[in-house]
C-alpha positions in Angstrom: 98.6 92.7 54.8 100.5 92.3 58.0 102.6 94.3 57.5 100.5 97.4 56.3 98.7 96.8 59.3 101.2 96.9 61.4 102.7 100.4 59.9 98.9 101.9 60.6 99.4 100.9 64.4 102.5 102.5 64.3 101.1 105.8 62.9 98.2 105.9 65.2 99.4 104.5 68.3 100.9 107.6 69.3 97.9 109.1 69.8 96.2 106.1 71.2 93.9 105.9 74.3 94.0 102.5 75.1 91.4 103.3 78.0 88.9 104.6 75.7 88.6 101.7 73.7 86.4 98.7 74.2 87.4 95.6 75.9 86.5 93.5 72.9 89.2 95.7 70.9 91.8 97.0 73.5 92.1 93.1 74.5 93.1 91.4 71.6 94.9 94.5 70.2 97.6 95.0 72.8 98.1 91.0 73.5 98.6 90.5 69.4 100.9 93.3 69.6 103.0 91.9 72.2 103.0 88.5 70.6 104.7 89.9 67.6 107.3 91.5 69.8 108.2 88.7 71.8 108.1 86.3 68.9 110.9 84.0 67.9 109.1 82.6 64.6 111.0 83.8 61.3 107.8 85.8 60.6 108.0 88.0 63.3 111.8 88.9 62.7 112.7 88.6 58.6 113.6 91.3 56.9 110.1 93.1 55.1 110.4 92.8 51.2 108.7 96.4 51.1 111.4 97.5 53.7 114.0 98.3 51.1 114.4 101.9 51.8 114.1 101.1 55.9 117.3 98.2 56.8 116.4 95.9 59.0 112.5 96.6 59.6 110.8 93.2 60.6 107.0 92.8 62.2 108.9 92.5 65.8 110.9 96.1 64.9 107.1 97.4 64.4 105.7 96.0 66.9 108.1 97.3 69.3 107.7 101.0 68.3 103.9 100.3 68.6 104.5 99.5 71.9 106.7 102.0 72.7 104.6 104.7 71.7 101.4 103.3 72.9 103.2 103.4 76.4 103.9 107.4 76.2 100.5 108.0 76.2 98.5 109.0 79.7 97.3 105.7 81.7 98.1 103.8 78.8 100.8 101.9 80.2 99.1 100.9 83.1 95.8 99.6 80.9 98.1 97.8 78.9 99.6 95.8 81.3 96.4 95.2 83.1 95.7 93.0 79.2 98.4 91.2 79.1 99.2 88.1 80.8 101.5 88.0 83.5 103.7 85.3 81.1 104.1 87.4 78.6 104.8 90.8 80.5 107.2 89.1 81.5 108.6 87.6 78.4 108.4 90.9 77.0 110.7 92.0 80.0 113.5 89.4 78.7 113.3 90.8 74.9 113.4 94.6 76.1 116.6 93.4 78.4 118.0 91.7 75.4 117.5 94.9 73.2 119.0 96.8 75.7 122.3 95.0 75.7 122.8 95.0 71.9 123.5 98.5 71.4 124.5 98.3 67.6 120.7 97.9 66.9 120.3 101.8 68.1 116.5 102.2 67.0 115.4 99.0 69.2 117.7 100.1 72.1 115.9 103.2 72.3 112.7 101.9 71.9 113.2 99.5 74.6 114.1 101.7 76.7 111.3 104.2 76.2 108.8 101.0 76.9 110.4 99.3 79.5 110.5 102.9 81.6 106.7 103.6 80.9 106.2 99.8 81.7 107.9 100.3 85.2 106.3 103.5 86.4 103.3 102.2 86.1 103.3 98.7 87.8 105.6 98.3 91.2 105.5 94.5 90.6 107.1 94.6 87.2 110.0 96.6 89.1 110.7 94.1 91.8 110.6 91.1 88.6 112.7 93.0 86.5 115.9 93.0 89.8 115.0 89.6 90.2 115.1 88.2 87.1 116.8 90.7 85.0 119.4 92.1 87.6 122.1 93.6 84.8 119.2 96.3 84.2 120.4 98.9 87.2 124.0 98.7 85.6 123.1 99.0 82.3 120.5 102.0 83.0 123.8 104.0 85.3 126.1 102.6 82.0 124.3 104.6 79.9 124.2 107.6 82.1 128.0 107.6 82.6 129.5 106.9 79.1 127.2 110.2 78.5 128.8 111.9 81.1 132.3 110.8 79.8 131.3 111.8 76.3 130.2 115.2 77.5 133.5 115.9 79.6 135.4 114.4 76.3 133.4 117.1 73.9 134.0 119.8 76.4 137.9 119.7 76.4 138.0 119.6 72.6 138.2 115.8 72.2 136.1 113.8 70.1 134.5 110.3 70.8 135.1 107.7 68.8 133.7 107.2 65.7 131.2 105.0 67.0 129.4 107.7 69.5 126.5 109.3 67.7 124.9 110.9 71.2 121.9 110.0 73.3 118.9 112.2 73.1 118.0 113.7 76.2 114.5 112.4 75.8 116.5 109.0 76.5 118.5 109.9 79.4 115.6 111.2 81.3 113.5 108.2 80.6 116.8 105.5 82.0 117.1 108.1 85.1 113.3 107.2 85.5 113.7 103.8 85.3 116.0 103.9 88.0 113.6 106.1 90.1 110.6 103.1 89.7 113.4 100.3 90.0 114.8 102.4 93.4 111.3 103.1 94.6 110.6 99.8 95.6 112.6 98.5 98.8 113.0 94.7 97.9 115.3 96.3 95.0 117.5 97.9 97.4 120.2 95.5 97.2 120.7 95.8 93.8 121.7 99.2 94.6 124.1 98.9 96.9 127.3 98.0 94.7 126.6 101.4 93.1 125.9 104.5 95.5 129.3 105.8 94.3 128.6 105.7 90.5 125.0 107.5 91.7 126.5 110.7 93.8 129.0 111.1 91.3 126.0 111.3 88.6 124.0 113.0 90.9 127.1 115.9 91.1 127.8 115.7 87.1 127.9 119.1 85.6 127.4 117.9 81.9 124.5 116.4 82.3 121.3 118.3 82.2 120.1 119.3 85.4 116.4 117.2 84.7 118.7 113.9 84.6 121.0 114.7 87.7 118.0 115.7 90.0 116.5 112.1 88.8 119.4 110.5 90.0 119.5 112.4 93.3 115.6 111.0 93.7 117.3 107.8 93.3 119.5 108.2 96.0 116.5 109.4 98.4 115.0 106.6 97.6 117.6 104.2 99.1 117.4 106.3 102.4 114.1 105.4 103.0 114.8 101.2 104.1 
């Protein structure tokens, strides 16, 4: 039952306005939500028995793309964090980090990111926690952006990646050049920064990757000149 109910939030959260639903619902709804993701219990990350056509789909896996897409819609992030406690923003913070860093699990690296960037644009304090506490995330974000680039300069002189590259959507790369623009937007992250103004003009000057990432990286760079 869990399970099914989990797959109907995943179908529906897309197209869910968390503002627009009552406190009584919106409440409970997003905190149980979050629970599941940043469970450690067996329940929340075992395999699903019904999940034989779908490798490796656990409750946490659900909840996550629940999240994920409840977070694209308009306000949403911002309500959502506004019903969480701060503990478990937080916690959820750690698992996204920990998602990002295992990049063999390709669906949940992608979903992380998509949450942890809507997360981040909506609530400056979540930015200055995340440098704080979670400091790998700027070099992991400009990571990403530059083994793209390399994979792009690699394809464009007739040499193929390794077997192991299967591309990044644009969708992604905008959405960890946005991070970077919330994480650089607030001044007590500056620091963090600092180690990697090179890396940023030569992404900002990269002519392979699409002009909507590049000018997000430049923003970055503004950013930092405004201590």
């Amino acid at each position: 039952v869990r399970a099914d109910l989990m797959v109907l939030l995943v179908n529906i959260s897309g197209q869910m306005d968390v503002a627009s639903l009552p406190q009584e619902i919106a409440r409970p709804l997003v905190r149980a939500v979050v629970s599941w993701c940043i469970s450690s219990g067996a329940s929340a990350r075992d395999i699903l028995p019904s999940a034989a056509g779908a490798p490796g789909l656990t409750l946490q896996r659900l909840a996550l793309e629940t999240l994920g897409k409840m977070s694209i819609g308009l306000g949403n992030a911002e309500i959502m964090l506004s019903l969480m406690e701060e503990s478990h923003w937080q916690k959820l913070c750690g698992r996204l980090i920990n998602w990002l860093l295992q990049k063999r699990h390709n669906v949940q690296h992608e979903l992380a990111l998509v949450l942890l960037s809507g997360l981040a644009s909506a609530y400056p304090p979540l930015c200055v926690y995340l440098c704080a506490e979670q400091g790998c995330i700027v070099s992991l974000m400009l990571q990403l952006l530059t083994e793209t680039d390399a994979n792009l300069r690699a394809l464009s002189t007739g040499y193929a990646p390794g077997d192991s590259y299967t591309g990044t959507s644009l969708d992604i790369l905008r959405r960890a050049a946005l991070l970077l623009v919330s994480l650089a937007r607030e001044k007590a992250n500056h620091a963090r920064f600092n180690l990697h103004r090179e890396q940023l003009l030569f992404l900002a000057a990269s002519s392979f990757l699409d002009s909507s990432v590049t000018n997000l990286v430049a923003d970055v760079l503004y950013q930092l000149t405004l201590d």
